[in-house]
N, C-alpha and C positions, 0 to 999 in steps of 0.2 A: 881474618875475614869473618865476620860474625853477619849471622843472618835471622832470621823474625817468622811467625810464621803465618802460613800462605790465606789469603780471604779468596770466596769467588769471583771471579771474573763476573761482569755483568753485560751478558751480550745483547745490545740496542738494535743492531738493526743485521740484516746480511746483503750484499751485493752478488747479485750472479748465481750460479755459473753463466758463462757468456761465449757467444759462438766462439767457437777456433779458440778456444783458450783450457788448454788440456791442465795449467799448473801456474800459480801465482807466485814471484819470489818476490823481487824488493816493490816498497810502496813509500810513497812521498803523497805532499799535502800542497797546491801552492797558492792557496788562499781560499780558492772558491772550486776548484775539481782534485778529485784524488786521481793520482798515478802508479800503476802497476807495472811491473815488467813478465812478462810472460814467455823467453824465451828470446823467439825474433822478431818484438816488437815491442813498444810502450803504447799503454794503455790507459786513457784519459777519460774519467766516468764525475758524469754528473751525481753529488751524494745526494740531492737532493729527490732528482726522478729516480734516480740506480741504475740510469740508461746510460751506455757507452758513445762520447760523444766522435769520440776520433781515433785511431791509431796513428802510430809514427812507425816504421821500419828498420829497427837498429836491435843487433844485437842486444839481450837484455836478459842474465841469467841469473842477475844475481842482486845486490842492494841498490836502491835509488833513492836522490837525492835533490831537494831543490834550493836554491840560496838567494832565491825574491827574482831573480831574471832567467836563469839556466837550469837545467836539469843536467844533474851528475845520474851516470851509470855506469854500474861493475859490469865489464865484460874481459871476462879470461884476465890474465894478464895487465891491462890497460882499464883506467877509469874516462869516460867519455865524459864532454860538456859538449849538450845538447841546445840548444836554440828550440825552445818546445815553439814558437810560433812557426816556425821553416821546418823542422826535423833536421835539422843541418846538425852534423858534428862539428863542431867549430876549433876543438882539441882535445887533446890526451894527455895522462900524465899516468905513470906505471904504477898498477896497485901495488899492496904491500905484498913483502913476501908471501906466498903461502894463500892470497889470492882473500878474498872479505865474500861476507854472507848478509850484510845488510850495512845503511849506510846512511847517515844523517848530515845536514848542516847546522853549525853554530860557531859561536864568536869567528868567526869568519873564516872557517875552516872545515874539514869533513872529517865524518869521523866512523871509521871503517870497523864491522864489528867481524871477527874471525872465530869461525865457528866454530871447526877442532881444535882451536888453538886455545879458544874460551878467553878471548881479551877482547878490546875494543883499541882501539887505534885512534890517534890528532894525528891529521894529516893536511900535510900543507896542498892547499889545492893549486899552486901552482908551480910545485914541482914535483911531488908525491911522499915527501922525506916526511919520515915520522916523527911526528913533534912529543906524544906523549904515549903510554901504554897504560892501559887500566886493565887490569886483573878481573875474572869472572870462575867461579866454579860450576859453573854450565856454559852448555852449548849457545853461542851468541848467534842469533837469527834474525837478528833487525836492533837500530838503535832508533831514538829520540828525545833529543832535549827541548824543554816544554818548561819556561818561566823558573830556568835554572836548575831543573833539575834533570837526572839523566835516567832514560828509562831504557831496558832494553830487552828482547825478547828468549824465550828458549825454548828450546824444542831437543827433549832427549827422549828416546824408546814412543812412546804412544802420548807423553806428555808435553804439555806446553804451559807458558806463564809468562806475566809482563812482571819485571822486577824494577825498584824506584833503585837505586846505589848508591852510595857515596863516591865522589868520584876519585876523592882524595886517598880512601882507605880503603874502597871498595865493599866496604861492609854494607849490607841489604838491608835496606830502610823497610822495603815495602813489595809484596808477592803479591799478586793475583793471579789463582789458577783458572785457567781457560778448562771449559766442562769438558768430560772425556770425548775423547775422536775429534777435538777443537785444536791443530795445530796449528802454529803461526810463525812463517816465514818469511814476513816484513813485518815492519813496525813505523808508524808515525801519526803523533798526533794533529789537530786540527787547532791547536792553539789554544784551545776553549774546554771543553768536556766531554772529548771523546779520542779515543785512540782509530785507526785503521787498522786492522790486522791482516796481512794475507793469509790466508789460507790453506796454500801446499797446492797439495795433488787434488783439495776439496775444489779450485779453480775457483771459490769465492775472496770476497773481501767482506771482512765484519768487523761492525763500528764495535767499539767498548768501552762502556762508561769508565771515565776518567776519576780516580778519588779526588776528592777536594783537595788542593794545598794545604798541604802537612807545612808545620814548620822543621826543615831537617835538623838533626840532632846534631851537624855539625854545620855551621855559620861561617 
């Protein structure tokens, strides 16, 4: 696993802090509002005012995830699919062992990123069996795949950082250090130019400029 070394983070904007909401873990994007999970509830904020449009009431401790109709959430044990128009849990399907710290959709599947375990996880969403394992030498705290390529967060001692990977080799294409006391506990981008990043115990979310498309070194 070979790694590159680290540019600054470029923090665009910040969201919050926000009533009742003492700590930010996973964060999803679903076209036009960003989603947070805060504990025991999700959290649906317009990026453009920074104002929180709605809550939903469901456990919510850990990575979130959306796949164009539903919202996935890690709670304990059990990955929920949400019905974000109703807050309806509509089903379950059993996290991976050892439980995920943040959580993406792509090619038509989820993919769980394990935070001591330092891998990211393909996870079939409707039965929960793991399809593939990707290797990390930090702590995984949020994934995201964005026009192929897979990005995902860390958060070890007082530090943080968005890293691009290889998903094949796992080798680190591409670092960016979030500025000190800048932790991030979710991760997902907006499709376009900019990451979301939770925040921790900071109780915000902040946008972060997205590097141009690189061409990755492995095709």
């Amino acid at each position: 696993m070979t790694t590159t070394s680290a540019k600054p983070a470029e923090i665009l904007r910040e969201y919050g802090p926000f009533p009742g909401v003492e700590s930010v873990h996973g964060v999803t994007f679903d076209g036009s509002h960003v989603w947070f999970a805060s504990g025991d509830r999700l959290n649906e904020v317009d990026p453009t005012s920074g104002e929180m449009v709605r809550s939903i009431d469901v456990t919510a401790h850990a990575g979130t995830a959306f796949d164009g109709a539903h919202l996935y959430q890690l709670a304990g044990d059990i990955i929920q699919k949400i019905d974000p128009n109703t807050g309806t849990v509509v089903g379950t399907i059993p996290a991976p062992e050892g439980g995920g710290a943040g959580m993406a959709w792509a090619e038509g599947t989820l993919w769980v990123g394990q935070h001591r375990r330092r891998r990211i996880l393909q996870i079939d969403p409707n039965t929960g069996a793991t399809l593939r394992t990707i290797e990390s030498n930090r702590f995984v705290t949020g994934v995201s795949w964005v026009e192929g390529e897979l990005w995902h967060a860390t958060w070890e001692g007082d530090e943080s950082e968005l890293r691009r990977v290889d998903p094949d080799t796992s080798d680190v294409i591409e670092r960016l250090a979030m500025p000190d006391g800048m932790l991030v506990s979710g991760l997902e981008s907006d499709g376009n130019g900019c990451f979301f990043c939770g925040g921790g115990n900071s109780g915000k979310v902040r946008a972060v400029k997205r590097p141009n498309k690189k061409t990755a070194s492995k095709q």
